[in-house]
N, C-alpha and C positions, 0 to 999 in steps of 0.2 A: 614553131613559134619564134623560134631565136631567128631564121634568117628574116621575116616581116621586122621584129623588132631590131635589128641592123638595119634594114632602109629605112624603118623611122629613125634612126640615127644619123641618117646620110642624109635623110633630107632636112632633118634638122640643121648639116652643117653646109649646109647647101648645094650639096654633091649630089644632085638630084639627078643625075646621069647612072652613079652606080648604085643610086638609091634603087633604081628601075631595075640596073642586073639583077642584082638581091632579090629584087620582087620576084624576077621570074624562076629565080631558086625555092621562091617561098611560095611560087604559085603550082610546080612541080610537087613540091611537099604537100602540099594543101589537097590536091588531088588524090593521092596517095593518101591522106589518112582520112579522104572522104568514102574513100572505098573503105577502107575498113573498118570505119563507123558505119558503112552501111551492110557489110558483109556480119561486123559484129550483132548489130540488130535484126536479119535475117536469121542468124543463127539462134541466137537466145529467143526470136522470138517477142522479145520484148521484158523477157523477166530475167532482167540483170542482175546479178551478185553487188554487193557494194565495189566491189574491184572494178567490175566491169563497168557501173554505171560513172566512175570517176574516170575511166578512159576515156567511156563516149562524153561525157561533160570536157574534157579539155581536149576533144577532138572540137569541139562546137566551140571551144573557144581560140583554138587555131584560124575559125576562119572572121571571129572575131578583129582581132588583131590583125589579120590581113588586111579585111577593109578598113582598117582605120591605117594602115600602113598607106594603100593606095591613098585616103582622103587627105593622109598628110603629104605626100609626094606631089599631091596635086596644088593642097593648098599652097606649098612653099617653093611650088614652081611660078607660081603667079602673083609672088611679093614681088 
């Protein structure tokens, strides 16, 4: 979640050059905890703990926040 919300920083300040590295830091990441939000829900099954169901909740919101990282990179590349 932190590297997306660093290139929504970057592109805020119009550095939308390293706004794009970050991204692909955050698209690395993203990947990674989409596996184990899905390796997690294999495994349970589907019948989460409260623990568990708070992991996969801010796994699904890591990719949240990405796409709005992209939407913002893009919108502030075209002021």
């Amino acid at each position: 979640m932190n590297f997306s919300n660093k290139a929504i920083e970057f592109a805020k300040d119009r550095k939308i050059s390293k706004a794009w590295q970050i991204l692909d830091i955050a698209e690395c990441a993203l990947t990674c905890t989409n596996q184990v939000h899905d390796q997690l829900w294999d495994l349970t099954k589907g019948n989460l703990t409260s623990e568990e169901f708070e992991i996969f909740c801010q796994s699904e919101t890591v990719l949240t926040i990405f796409n709005q990282a992209v939407r913002t990179i893009k919108s502030e590349k075209n002021k």
